[in-house]
C-alpha positions in Angstrom: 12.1 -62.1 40.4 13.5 -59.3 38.7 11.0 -55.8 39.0 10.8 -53.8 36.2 12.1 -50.0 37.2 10.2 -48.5 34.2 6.8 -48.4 33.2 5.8 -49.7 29.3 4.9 -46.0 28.8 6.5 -42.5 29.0 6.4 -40.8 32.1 5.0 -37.7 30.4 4.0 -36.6 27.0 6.0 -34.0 25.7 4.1 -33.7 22.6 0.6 -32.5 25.0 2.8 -30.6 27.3 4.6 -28.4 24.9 3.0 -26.7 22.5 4.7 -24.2 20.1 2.3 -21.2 18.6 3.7 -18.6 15.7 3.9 -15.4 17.7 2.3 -13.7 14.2 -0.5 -15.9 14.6 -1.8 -14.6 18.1 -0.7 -11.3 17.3 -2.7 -10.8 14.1 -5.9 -12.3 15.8 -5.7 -10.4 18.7 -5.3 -7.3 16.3 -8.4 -8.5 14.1 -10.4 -8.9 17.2 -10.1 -5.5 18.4 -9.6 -3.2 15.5 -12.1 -4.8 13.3 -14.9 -6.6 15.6 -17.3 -5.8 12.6 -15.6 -8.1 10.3 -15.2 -10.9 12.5 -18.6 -10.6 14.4 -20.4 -11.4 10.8 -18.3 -14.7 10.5 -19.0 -17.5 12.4 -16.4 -19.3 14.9 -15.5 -21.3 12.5 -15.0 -19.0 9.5 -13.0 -16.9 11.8 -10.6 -19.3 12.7 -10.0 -19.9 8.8 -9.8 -16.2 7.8 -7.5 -15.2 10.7 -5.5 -18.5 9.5 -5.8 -17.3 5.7 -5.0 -13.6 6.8 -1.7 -15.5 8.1 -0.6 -17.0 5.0 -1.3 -13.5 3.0 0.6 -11.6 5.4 3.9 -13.5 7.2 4.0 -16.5 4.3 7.1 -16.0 1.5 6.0 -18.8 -0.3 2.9 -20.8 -0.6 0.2 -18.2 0.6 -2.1 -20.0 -0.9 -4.6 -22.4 1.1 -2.9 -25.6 0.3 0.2 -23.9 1.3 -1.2 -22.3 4.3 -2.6 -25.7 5.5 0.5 -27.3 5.3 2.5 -24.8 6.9 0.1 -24.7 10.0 -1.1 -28.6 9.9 -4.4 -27.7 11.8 -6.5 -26.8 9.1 -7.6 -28.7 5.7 -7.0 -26.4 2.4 -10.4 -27.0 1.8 -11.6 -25.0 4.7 -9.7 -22.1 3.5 -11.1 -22.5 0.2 -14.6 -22.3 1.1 -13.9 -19.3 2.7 -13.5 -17.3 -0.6 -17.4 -18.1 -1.5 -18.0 -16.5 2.0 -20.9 -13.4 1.5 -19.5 -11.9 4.3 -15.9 -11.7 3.3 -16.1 -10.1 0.1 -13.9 -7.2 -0.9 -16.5 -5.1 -0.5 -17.1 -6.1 3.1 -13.1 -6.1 3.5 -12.5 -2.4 2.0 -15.3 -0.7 4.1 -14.0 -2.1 7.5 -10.7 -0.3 6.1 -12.7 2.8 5.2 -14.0 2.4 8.6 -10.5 2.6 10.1 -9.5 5.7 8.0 -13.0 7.7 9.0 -11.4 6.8 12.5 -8.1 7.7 12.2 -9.5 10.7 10.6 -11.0 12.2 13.9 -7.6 11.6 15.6 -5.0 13.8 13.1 -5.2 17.6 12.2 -6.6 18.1 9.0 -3.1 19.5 7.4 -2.0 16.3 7.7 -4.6 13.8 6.2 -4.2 13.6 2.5 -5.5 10.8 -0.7 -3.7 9.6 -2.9 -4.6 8.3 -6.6 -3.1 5.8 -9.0 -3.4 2.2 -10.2 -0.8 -0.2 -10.5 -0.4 -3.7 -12.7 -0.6 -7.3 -11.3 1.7 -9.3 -12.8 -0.3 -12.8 -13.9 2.2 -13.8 -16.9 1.5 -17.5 -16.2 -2.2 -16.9 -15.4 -3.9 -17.1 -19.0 -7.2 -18.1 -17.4 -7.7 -15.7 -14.4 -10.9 -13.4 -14.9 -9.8 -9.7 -14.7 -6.6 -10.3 -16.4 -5.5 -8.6 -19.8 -2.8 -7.6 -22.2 -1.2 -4.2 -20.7 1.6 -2.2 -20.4 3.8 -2.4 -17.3 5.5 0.6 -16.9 7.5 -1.0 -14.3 9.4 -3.4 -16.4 8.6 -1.1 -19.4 7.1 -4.0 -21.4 3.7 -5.2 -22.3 2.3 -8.0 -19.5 -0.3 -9.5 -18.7 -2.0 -8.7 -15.4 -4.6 -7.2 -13.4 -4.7 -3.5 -14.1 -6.1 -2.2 -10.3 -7.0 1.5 -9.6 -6.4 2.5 -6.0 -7.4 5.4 -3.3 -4.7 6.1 -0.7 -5.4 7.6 2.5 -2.4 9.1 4.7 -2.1 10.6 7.8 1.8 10.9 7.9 1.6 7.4 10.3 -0.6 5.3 8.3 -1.5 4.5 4.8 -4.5 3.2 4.0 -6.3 2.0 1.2 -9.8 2.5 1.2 -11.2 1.6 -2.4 -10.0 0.1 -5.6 -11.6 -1.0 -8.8 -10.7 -3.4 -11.2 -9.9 -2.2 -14.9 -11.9 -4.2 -17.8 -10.4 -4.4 -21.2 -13.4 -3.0 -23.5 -14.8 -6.4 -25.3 -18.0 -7.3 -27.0 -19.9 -8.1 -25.6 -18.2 -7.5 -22.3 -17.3 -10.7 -19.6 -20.0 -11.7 -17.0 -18.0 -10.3 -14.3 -17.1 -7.1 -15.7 -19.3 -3.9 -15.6 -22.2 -4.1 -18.8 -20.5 -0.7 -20.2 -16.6 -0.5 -20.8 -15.3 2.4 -18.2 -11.7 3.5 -18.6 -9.8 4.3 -16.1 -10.3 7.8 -15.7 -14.2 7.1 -15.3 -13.2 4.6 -12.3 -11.2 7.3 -10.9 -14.0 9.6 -10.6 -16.2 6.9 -9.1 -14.0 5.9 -6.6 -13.0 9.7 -4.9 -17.1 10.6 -5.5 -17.9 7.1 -3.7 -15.0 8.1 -0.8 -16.4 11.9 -0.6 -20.0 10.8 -0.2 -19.2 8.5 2.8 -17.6 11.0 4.9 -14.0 10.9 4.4 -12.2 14.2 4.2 -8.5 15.1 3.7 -6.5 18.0 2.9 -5.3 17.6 -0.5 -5.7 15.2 -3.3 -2.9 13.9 -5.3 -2.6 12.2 -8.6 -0.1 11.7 -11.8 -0.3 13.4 -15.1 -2.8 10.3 -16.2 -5.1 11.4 -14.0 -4.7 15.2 -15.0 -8.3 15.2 -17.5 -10.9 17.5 -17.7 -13.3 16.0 -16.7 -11.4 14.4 -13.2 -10.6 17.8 -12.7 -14.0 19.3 -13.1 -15.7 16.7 -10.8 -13.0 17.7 -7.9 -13.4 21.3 -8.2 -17.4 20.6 -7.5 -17.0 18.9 -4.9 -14.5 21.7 -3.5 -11.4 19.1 -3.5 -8.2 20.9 -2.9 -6.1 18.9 -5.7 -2.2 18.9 -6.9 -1.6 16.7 -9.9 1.9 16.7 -12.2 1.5 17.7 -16.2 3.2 16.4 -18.8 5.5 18.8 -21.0 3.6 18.8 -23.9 0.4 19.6 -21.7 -1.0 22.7 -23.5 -1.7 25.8 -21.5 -3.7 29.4 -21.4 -1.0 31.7 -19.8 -2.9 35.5 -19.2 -1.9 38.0 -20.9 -1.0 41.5 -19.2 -2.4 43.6 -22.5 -4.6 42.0 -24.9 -3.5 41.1 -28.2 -4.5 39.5 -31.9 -4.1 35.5 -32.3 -3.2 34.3 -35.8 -7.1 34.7 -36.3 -7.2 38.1 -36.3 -9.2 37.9 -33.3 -8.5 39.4 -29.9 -7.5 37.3 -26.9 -6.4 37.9 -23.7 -4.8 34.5 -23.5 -1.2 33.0 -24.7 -0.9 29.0 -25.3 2.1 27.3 -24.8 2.7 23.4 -23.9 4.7 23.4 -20.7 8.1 23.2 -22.1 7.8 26.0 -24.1 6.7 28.3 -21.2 9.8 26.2 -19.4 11.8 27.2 -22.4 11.5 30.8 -22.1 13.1 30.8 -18.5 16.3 29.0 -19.4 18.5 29.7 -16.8 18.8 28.4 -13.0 18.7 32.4 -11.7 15.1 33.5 -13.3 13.6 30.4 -10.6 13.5 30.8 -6.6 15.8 29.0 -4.8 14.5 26.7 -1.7 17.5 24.9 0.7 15.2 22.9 2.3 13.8 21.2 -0.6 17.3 21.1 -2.8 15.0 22.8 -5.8 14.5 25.9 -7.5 11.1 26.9 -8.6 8.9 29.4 -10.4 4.6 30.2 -9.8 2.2 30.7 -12.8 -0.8 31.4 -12.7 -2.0 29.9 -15.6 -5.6 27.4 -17.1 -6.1 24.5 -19.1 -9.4 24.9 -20.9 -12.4 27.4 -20.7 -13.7 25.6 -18.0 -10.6 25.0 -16.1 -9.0 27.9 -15.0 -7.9 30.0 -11.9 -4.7 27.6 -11.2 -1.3 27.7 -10.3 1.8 26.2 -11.9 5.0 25.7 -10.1 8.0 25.0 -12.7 10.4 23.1 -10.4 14.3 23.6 -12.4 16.2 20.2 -13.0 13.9 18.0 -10.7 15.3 14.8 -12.6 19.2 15.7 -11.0 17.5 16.6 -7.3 17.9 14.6 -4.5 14.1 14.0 -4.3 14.3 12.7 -7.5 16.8 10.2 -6.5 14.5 9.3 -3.6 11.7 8.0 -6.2 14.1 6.2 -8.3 14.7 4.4 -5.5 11.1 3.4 -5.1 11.1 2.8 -8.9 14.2 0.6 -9.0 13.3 -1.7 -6.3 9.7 -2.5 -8.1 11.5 -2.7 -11.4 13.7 -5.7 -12.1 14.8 -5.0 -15.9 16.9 -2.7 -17.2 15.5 -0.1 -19.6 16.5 1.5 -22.1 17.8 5.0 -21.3 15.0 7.6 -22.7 15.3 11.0 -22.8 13.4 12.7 -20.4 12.3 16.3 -19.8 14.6 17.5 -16.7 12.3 20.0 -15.3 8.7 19.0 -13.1 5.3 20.6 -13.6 3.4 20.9 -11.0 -0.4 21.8 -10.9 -3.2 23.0 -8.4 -6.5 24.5 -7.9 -5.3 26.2 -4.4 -5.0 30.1 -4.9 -3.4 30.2 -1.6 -1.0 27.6 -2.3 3.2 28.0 -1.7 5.3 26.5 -4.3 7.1 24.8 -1.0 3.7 23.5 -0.2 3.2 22.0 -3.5 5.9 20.4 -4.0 5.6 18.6 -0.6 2.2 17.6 -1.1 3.2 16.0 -4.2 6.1 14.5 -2.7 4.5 12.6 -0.6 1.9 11.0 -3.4 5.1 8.5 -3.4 3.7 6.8 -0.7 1.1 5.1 -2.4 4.1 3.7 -4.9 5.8 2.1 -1.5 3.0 0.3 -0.3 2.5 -0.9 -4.1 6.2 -1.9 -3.3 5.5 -3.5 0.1 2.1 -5.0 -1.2 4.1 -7.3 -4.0 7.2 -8.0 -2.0 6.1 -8.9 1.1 2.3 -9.1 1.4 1.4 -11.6 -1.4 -0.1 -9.1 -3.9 0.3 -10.9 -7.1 0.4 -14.6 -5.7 -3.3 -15.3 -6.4 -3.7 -18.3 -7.3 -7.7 -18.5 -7.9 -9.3 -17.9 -11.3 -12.5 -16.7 -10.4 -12.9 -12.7 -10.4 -14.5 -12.9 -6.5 -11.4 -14.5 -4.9 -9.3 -12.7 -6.8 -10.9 -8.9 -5.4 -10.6 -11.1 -2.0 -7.0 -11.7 -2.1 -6.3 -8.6 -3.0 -8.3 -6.9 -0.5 -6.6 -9.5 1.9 -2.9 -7.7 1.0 -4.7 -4.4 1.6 -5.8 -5.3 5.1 -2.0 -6.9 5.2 -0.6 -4.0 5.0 -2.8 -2.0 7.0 -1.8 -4.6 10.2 2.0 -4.1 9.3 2.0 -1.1 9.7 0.2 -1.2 13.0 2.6 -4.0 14.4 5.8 -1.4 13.7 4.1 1.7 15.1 3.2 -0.2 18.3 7.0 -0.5 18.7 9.4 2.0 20.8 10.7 5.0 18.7 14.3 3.4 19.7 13.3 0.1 17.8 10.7 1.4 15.1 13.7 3.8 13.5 15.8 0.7 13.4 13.3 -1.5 11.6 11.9 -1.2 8.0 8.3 -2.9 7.5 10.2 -5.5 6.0 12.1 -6.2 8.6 9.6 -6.2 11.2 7.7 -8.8 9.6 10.8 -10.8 9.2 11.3 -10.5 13.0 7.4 -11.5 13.2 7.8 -14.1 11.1 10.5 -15.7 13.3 9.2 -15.4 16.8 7.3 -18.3 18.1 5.8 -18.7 21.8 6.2 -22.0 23.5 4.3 -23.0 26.3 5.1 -25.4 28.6 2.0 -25.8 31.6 1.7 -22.1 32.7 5.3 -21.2 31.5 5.3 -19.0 28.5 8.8 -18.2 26.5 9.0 -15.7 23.6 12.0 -17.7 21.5 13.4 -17.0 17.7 13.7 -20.1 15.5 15.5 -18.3 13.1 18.9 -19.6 10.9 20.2 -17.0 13.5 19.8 -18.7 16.3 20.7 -22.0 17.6 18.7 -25.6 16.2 15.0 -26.1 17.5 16.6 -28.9 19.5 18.5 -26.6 21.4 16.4 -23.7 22.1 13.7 -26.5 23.0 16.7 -27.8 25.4 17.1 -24.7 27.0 13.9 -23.8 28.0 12.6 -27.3 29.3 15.7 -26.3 31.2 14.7 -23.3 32.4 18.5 -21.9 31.2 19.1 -18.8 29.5 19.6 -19.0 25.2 21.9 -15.8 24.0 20.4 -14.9 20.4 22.9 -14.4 17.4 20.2 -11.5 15.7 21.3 -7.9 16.5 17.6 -7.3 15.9 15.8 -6.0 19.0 12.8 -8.4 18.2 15.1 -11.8 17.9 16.8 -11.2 21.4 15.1 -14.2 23.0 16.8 -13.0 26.7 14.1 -9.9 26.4 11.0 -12.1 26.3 9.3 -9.2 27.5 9.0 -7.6 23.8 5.2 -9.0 23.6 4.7 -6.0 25.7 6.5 -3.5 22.7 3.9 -5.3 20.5 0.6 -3.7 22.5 -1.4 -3.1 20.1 -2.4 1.3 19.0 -5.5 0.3 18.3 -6.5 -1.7 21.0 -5.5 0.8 23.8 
């Protein structure tokens, strides 16, 4: 009688005894759970599971962050989970932007004061598609330079030089009548949301060193709410922007009445100091400047203007067209511009070098709009409803925010190498594969060799060579989860 050598089953079952885990996965919980134990305490086990899984999508996902997408990518969860989630009281973008307020206030204790500054501007949401989505209008997108419709968002900044934060936002409402059920009972432009949204910041405790803003922002009445509450401010003005420039002897206007003022718009006063010799020169910024002390209005005065010569042909220049360009996909019509910058600030102490810095760096809040619609899902809401939009929104915020920690956890050797972009993409291809009590750190990327054959090689415990030049694909240094110890948790 012949005995059969092999049993009717498999010896072992592969499928229980390896099991494959997206590195960004682990990661990004592991983050939540220590820098925002707040957030997740409220939810329950759960609701955790699905936000850290919906945080996922938002984050590392190209295409299909949505929860139908999300649930097919990870095959553990049902869309519908993830849906329910957006109804959740506790995860609101209310509850979502103070736990990132939170993180600023405790950043905040951490950096010099010099350092810290906020940063004010809105940007448009793209929804050409979307004709049903509550919050979205008819605007102007001065990105493409044509009218689109969108969500028009109003944002707060916060920077340290490391980080950049957002801590608030408000939607803007098209004024109707009568006005939707989830907008505000009386219309407020943007200019009114700005002022509630640095008053609403001020009150809860967050201080910085300067605040910066665009010639939008530049109104009376901004400016007279930041000088009460003893905000150190630098804005830019446009060139027609009309001015009070002191006069050393008092003279008649065309009144017949005596003043002690002159007004000019700021390209006349520009105008009267035509050549490149009548401004200070300053290597280290590539610009040549001149100080006025000048006001707006009778109420507004005491400030200083800095004239910077020919910004539009300087190498910082250059540097925000970059920003611009990448946002911008259509080609616009060349426009005549104004070469010269003007620059304005409350701060009687103030260097010109020091103001053109600070206003420098308000650019930052244009990169992470960058980085927000790139790579962090920004304008792929899919929801209608005004709540989950805010949500998904606040979801890219809190995106960002964990970026950013993920690439300043990394060695200064591999941090300079790697844009934000990049890093994610490195994230985005790591996976962890355990097999028992072994763990290997492997890249499934194009790069690399087929799934089969990394599989291969480490149920045969053999060493795989990576293709990527990218420290974070190198599958022979498995030991980069320790480069990705987390800031915040140490």
């Amino acid at each position: 009688m012949h005995k059969r050598t092999l049993p009717y089953g498999p010896t072992c079952n592969l499928d229980a005894a390896i099991r494959v885990f997206p590195f960004a996965l682990m990661t990004l919980a592991k983050l939540m759970s220590f820098a925002y134990p707040g957030l997740m305490h409220n939810l329950q086990r759960g609701a955790q599971v699905a936000f850290i899984s919906l945080l996922w999508g938002v984050t590392f996902l190209d295409k299909g962050s949505n929860p139908t997408g999300i649930a097919g990518k990870l095959g553990g969860i049902s869309h519908d989970r993830l849906q329910r989630l957006r109804n959740d009281s506790f995860l609101t973008a209310t509850v979502v932007m103070l736990e990132l307020l939170q993180q600023a206030l405790e950043l905040m204790t951490t950096t010099p004061h010099c350092q810290t500054m906020l940063i004010l501007d809105d940007v448009l949401i793209p929804k050409p598609y979307a004709k049903l989505i509550q919050g979205a209008y008819w605007d102007h997108d001065h990105a493409l330079k044509i009218p689109c419709f969108g969500i028009r968002v109003v944002v707060l900044l916060w920077s340290n030089g490391t980080f950049a934060v957002p801590v608030a936002f408000l939607v803007w409402h098209k004024r109707l009548d009568p006005m939707p059920s989830f907008a505000p009972r009386r219309y407020r432009s943007k200019n009114e949301l700005a002022r509630i949204l640095v008053y609403w910041v001020h009150r809860k405790g967050l201080r910085f060193c300067v605040l910066t803003f665009d010639a939008w922002y530049a109104k009376e009445e901004n400016l007279l709410l930041f000088n009460r509450l003893g905000i150190v401010w630098v804005t830019a003005l446009a060139p027609n922007r009309w001015l009070r420039l002191p006069l050393e002897t008092p003279r008649k206007n065309p009144r017949g009445k005596p003043t002690i003022y002159e007004k000019l718009k700021c390209d006349q006063l520009a105008a009267q100091y035509p050549r490149r010799e009548h401004y200070s020169n300053y290597p280290a910024l590539d610009l040549r400047a001149k100080l006025f002390g000048v006001g707006l209005t009778t109420k507004v005065r005491n400030l200083k203007l800095v004239i910077v010569k020919d910004y539009l042909r300087s190498r910082s220049f250059a540097e925000e067209a970059a920003i611009a360009k990448a946002i911008s996909k259509r080609k616009a019509k060349p426009k005549k511009r104004d070469p010269n910058k003007y620059l304005l600030t409350n701060s009687l102490d103030a260097t010109v070098a020091w103001v053109i810095l600070c206003y420098k760096r308000r650019y930052q809040i244009e990169w992470a709009f960058r980085e927000a619609k790139q790579h962090l899902a920004l304008g792929a809401c899919s929801a209608r409803t005004f709540h989950a939009v805010t949500q998904h929104i606040s979801f890219s915020f809190l995106g960002l925010v964990n970026l950013q920690q993920f690439h300043a956890s990394l060695p200064c050797e591999v941090r300079e190498d790697l844009t934000l972009g990049e890093c994610r993409r490195q994230l985005q291809q790591l996976y962890q594969v355990r097999i028992g009590k072994a763990v290997s750190l492997v890249n499934l990327s194009q790069q690399c060799e087929s799934v089969d054959i990394v599989l291969d090689h480490v149920l045969s415990n053999t060493e795989l060579s990576a293709k990527s030049d990218k420290p974070l694909a190198d599958v022979e240094v498995y030991k980069a989860l320790s480069y990705l110890d987390l800031s915040m948790a140490a």
